[in-house]
C-alpha positions as CSV (number, residue, x, y, z in Angstrom):
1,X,-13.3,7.9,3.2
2,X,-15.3,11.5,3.6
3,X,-15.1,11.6,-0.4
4,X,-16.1,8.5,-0.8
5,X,-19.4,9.3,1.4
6,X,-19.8,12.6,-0.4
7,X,-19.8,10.9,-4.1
8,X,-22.4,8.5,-2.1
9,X,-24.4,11.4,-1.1
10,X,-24.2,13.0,-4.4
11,X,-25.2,9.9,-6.3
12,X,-28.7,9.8,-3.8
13,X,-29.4,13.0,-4.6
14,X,-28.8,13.1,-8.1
15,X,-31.3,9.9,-8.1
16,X,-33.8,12.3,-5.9
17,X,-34.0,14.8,-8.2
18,X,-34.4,12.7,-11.3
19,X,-37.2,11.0,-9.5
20,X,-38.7,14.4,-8.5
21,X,-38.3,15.7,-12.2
22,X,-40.4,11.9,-13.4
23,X,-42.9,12.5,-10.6
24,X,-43.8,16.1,-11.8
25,X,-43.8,14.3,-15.8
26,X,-46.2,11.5,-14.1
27,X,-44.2,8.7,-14.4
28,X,-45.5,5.9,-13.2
29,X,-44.6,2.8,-11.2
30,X,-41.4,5.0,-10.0
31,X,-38.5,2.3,-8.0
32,X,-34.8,3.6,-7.0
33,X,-32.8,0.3,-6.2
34,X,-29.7,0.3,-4.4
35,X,-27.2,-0.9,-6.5
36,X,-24.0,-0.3,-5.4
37,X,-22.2,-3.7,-4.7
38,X,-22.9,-4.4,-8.3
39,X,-20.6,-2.3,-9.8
40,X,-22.1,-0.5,-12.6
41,X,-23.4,2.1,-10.6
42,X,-24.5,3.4,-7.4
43,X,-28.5,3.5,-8.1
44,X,-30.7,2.3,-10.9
45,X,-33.7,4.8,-11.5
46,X,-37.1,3.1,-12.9
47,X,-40.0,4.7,-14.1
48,X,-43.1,3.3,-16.5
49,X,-44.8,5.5,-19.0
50,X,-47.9,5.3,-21.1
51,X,-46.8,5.7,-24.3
52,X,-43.6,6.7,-26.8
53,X,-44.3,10.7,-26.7
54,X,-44.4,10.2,-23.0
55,X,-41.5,8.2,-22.2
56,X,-39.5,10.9,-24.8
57,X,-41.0,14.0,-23.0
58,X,-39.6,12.1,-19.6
59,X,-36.1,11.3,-20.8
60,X,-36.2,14.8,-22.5
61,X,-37.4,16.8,-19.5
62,X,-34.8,14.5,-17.1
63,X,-31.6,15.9,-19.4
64,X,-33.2,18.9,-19.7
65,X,-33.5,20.3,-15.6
66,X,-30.3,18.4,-14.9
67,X,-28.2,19.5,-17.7
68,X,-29.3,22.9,-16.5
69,X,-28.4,22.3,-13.2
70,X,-24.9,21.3,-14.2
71,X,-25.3,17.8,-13.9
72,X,-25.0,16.6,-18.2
73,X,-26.1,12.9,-19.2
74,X,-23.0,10.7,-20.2
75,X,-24.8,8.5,-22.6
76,X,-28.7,8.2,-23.3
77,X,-29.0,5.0,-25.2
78,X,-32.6,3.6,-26.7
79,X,-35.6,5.6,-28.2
80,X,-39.5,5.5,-27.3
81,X,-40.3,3.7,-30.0
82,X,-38.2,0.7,-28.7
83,X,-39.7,1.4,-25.7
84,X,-36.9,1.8,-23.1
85,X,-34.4,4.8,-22.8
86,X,-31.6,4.7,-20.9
87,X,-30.0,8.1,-19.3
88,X,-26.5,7.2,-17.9
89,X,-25.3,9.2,-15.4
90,X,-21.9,7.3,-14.3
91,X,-23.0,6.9,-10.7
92,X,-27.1,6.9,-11.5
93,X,-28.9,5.0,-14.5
94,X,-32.4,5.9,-15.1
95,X,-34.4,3.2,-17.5
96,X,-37.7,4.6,-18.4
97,X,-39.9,2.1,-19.8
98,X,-43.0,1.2,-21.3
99,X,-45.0,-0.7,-19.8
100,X,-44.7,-3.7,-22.2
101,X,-40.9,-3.4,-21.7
102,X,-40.4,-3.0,-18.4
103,X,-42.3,-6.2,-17.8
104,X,-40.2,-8.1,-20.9
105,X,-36.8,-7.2,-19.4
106,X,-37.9,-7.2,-15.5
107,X,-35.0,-5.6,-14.1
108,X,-36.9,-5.2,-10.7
109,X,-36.3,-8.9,-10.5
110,X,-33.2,-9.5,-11.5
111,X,-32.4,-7.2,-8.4
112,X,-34.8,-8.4,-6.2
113,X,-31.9,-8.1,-3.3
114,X,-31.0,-4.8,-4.1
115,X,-32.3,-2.3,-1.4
116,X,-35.2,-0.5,-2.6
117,X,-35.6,3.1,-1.5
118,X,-39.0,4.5,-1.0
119,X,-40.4,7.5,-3.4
């Protein structure tokens, strides 16, 4: 049970940092939703951007500070140009969207009774 708490503890934090790390890149429109009870992951990370160099320099600078910190992506999926990358990190997903996108696949609503957790 205490590991289990930890890995949950981890997971927040991992999503904190990674919404620290978009915040400083000025990402925009920034939600963490609890997802845990759907069992893909513990927290989805969303953040908008305004345009392809700026959703790459995101997703770029996200793998970048965590990687360094220890922490390395399992998959990123997507580009800029298609206008969502995903970074998948097992117990966190970050989508970072364009605006266009992010609208067009909705995800906020398709969790609309997924805790949200404030910036």
């Amino acid at each position: 049970m205490a590991e289990r708490k930890g890995r949950k503890n981890e997971a927040l934090a991992l999503a904190k940092k990674a919404q620290e790390i978009l915040e400083d890149k000025k990402g925009e429109d920034i939600l963490l939703l609890d997802v845990k009870k759907s069992g893909v992951a513990d927290y989805f990370l969303l953040v908008s951007g305004t345009s392809a160099p700026h959703l790459k320099a995101m997703a770029d600078e996200v793998q970048y500070v965590l990687k360094h910190a220890g922490i390395p992506c399992y998959r990123r999926a997507g580009d800029q140009e298609s206008g969502w990358i995903a970074l998948d990190y097992i117990q966190v997903i970050i989508h970072i969207f364009s605006d266009k996108m992010r609208h067009y696949y909705s995800i906020e609503d398709l969790w609309t009774k997924a805790p949200h957790r404030s910036p």
